[in-house]
VOTILO-873886 format. One record per atom (N, C-alpha, C, O): residue in one letter; z, x, y. Coordinates in steps of 0.02 Angstrom, whole numbers, padded with zeros to 5 digits, always signed. Each point is the difference from the previous one (the first is absolute). Layout:
<sites>
aZXY/...
</sites>
This chain:
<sites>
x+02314-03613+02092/x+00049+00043-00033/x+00009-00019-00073/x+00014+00040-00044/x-00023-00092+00037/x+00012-00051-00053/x-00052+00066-00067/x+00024+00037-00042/x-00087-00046+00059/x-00075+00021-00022/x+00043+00084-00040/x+00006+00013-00060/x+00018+00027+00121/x+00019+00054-00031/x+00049+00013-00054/x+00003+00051-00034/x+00036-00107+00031/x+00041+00001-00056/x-00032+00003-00070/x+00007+00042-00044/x-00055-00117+00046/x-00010-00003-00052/x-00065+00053-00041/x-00006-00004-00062/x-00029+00040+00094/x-00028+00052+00008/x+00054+00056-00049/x-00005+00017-00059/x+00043-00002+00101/x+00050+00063-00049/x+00016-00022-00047/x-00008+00030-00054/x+00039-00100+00059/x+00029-00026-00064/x-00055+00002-00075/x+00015+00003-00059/x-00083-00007+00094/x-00054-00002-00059/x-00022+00074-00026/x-00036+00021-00046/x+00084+00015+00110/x-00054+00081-00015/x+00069+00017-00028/x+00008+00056+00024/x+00050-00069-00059/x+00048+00011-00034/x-00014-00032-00084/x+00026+00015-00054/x-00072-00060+00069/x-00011-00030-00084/x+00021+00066-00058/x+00001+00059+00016/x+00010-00080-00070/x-00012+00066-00061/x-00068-00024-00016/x-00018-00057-00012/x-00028+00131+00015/x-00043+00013-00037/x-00030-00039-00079/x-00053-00021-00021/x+00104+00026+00004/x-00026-00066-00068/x-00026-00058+00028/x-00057-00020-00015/x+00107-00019+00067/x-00022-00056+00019/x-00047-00002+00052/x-00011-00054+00027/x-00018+00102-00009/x-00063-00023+00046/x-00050+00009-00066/x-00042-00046-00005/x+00039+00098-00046/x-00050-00003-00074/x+00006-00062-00025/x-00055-00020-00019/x+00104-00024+00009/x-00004-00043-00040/x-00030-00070+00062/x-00046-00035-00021/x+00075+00021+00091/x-00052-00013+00045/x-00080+00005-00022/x-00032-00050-00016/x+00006+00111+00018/x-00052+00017-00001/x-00053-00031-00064/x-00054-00029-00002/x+00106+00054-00049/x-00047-00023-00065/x+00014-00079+00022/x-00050-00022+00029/x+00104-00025-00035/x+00012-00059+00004/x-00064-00027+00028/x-00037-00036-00033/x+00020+00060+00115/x-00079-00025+00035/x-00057+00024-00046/x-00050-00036+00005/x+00047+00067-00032/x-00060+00027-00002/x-00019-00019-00090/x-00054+00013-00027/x+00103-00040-00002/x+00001-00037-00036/x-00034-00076+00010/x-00036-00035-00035/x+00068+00028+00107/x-00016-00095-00004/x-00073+00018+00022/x-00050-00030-00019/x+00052+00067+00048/x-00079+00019+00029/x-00068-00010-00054/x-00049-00037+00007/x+00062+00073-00051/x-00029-00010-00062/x-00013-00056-00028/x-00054-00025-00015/x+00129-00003+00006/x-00020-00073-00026/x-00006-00051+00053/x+00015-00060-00009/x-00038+00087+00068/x-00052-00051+00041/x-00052+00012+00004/x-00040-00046-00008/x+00017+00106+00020/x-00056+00008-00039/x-00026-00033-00053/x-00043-00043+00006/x+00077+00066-00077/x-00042-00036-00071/x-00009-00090+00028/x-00049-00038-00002/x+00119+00030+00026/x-00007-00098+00002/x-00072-00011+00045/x-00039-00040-00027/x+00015+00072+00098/x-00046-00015+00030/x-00090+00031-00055/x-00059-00018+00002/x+00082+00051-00027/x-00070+00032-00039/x-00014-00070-00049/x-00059-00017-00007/x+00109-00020-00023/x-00008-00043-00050/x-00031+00016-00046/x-00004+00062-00001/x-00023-00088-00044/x-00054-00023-00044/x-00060+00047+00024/x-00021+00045-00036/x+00001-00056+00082/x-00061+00060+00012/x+00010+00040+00063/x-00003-00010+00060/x+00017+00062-00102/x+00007+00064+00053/x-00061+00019+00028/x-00051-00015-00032/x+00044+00050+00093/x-00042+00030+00030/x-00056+00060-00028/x+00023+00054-00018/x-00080-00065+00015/x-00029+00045-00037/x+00017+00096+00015/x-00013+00027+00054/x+00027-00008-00083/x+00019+00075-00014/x+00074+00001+00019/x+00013+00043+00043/x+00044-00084-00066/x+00059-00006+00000/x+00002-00025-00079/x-00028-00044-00032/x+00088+00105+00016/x+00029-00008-00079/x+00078-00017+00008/x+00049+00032+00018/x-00062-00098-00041/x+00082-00040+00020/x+00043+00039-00066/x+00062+00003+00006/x-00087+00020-00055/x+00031+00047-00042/x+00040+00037+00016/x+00050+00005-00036/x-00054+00023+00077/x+00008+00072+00029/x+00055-00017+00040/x+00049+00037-00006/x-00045-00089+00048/x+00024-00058+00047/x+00067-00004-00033/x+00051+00031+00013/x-00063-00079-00062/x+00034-00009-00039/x+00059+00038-00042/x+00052-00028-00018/x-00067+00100+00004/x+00043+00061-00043/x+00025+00004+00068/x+00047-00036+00016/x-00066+00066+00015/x+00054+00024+00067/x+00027-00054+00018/x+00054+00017+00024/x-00058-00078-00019/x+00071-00064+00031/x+00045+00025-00064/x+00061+00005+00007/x-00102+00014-00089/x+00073+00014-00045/x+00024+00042+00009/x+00061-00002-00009/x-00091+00064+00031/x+00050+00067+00004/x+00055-00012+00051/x+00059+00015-00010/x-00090-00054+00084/x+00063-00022+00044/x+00042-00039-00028/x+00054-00011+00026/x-00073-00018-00084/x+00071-00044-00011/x+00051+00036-00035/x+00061-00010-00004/x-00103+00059-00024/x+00053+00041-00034/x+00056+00061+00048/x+00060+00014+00001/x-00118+00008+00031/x+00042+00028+00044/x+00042-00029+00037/x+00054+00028+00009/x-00064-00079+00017/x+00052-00040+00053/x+00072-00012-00064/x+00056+00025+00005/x-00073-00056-00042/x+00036-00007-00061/x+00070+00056-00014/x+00060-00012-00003/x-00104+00084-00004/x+00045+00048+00014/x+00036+00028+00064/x+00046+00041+00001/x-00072-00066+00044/x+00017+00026+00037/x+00065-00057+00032/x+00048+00022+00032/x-00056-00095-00046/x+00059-00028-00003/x+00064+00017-00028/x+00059-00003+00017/x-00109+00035-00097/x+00075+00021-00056/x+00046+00054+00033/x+00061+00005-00007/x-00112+00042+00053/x+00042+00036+00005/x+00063+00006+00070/x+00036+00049+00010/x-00038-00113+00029/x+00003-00030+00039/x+00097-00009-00039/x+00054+00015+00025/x-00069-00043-00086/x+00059-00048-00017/x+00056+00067-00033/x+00057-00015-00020/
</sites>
């Protein structure tokens, strides 16, 4: 019974906060990624590329905190 509570209680979240959830993982995701690629990335992987998108998530998460406050 316990299980079903916390179930609703999560399917009640606001919408912002499951987005900012979302980017938050998928952010760290990224930068586990770059940390495991190191120094030499895998051939036909552009840590560049890697790299701009962990910045755009930071920015977005960024805003999406601001708009939080």
């Amino acid at each position: 019974m316990e299980m079903l509570t916390v179930n609703r209680a999560s399917s009640r979240r606001d919408p912002a906060d499951m987005r900012r959830f979302r980017v938050k993982h998928a952010l760290r995701s990224l930068e586990d990624a770059l940390m495991l690629l190191g120094a030499q990335p895998a051939e036909g992987i552009d840590t560049t590329a890697l790299e701009r998108v962990r910045d755009d998530l930071v920015i977005v998460l960024r805003l999406a905190e601001a708009e939080c406050r």
